[in-house]
Structures are given as structure tokens and as C-alpha cells.
N, C-alpha and C positions, 0 to 999 in steps of 0.2 A: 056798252061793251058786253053788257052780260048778257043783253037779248041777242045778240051777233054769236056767242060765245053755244047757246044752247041752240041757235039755227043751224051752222057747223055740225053741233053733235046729232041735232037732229036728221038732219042730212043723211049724216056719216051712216046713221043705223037705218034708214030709210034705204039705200044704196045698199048697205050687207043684207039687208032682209031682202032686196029685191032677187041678189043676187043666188040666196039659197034658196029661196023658194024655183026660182027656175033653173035651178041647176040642175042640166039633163038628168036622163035616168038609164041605167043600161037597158039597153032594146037587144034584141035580138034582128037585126034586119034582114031579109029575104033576099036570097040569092048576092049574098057577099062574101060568104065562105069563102076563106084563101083556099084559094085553087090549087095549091100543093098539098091540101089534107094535112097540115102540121099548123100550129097555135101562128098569131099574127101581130104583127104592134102596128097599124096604122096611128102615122102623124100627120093631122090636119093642121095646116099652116098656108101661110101665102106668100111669094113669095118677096115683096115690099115689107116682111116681116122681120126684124133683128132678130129676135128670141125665135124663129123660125128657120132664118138662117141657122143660126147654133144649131141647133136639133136636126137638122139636115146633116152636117159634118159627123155629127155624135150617131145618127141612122146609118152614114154610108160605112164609121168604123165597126157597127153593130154587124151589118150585111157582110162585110169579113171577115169577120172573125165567129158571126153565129150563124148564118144561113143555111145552117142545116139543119137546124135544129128549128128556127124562127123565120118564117114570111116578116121581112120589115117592106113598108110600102112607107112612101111620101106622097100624101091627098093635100094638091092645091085647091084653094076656094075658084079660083078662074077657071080652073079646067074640069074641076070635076064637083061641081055644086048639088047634083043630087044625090051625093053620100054625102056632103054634109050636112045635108037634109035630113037622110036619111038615119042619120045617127044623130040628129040634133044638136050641132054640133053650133056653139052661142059664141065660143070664146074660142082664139088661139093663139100660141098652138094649144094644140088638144091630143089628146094619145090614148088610143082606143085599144086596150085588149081582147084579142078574140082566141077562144078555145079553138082547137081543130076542128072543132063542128063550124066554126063561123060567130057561136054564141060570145055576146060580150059577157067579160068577168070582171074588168075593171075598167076604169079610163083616168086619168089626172091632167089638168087643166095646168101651162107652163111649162116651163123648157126643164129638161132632167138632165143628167150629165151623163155619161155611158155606165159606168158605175152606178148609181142609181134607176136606171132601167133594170143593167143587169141583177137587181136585189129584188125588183118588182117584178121581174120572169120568174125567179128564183122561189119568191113569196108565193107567187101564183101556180107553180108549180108546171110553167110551161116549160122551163129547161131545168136538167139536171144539175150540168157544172156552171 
């Protein structure tokens, strides 16, 4: 039981070290600039995804109510695989913040709720209200 017991834990940290060691890195990628010259939240997901479905609903109430202020995009892995390339993108969903230059300033890995976006644009300083 005890050598079962320390294989488990062994595991377990073997799996969270893999996991931060390649935990992307913000890039800057080339020629992805949102095209409206204002800040962006690309969400990578697929769409066989639960927690990707969520964030689809949570993005289409975001594009209502902030669009003006925020480019929100939804990046499926089927349709569009070399941005997820291109932003290294390991796990999803995935949520890529981009300044109005295009440049990434943050990303978070998992599904957020509208309310917690809107705190993480806020933080970021990509919207005002």
C-alpha cells in the first residue's frame, strides 16, 4: 500500500512539473493584430469542448455589451490550427490577451465567467468601465 501510495504521489508531481515547465509563454505573433486597432481576448477552444462551449455563451455576452471597446474572437482548433500554433496554445480553452498593437499581455488557461474576464480587462487595463 505504501509503494502504491508514493507511485500516485509520484506521478502526481511528475504531471504538475511537466505541466509548468511547458506552460506556454506570451509571444508576440506576427501579423495577428486585431484588425480593429483596439485590445483583443482570443478564446481557443474546440468545439466538442464543454468548458469551451461555456466560454462561447460568456464571449457572445462580452461582444454585446463591450465591443467597443474589446475585439472578442472564438479560435476553433479544427478551423483555425495555425494560431494555435502560433500562440502555443497546449491546453483549452485557452484565453489570450492582446494589447492594441497585437502584443500578448496575458493568457489563462480554463473557462472564466463574464465577470471575471471583465476584472482581467480591467487589471489589464484594456477597458476603462
Amino acid at each position: 500500500m505504501r509503494f502504491l501510495r508514493r507511485y500516485v504521489i509520484g506521478l502526481t508531481c511528475l504531471v504538475i512539473g511537466f505541466l509548468i515547465a511547458w506552460q506556454p509563454v506570451p509571444t508576440q505573433a506576427q501579423g495577428s493584430a486585431p484588425a480593429t486597432g483596439k485590445p483583443a481576448l482570443y478564446e481557443f477552444g474546440a468545439g466538442y469542448c464543454v468548458s469551451c462551449k461555456e466560454m462561447e455563451k460568456v464571449m457572445a455576452e462580452l461582444t454585446t455589451s463591450h465591443s467597443d471597446q474589446v475585439e472578442f474572437r472564438m479560435v476553433y482548433v479544427d478551423k483555425e490550427k495555425p494560431l494555435f500554433e502560433q500562440y502555443k496554445i497546449m491546453l483549452i480553452p485557452t484565453q489570450v490577451f492582446l494589447d492594441a498593437s497585437g502584443k500578448e499581455v496575458d493568457r489563462h488557461i480554463g473557462a472564466l465567467t463574464k465577470e471575471e474576464v471583465l476584472k482581467k480587462l480591467k487589471e489589464l487595463k484594456l477597458i476603462s468601465k
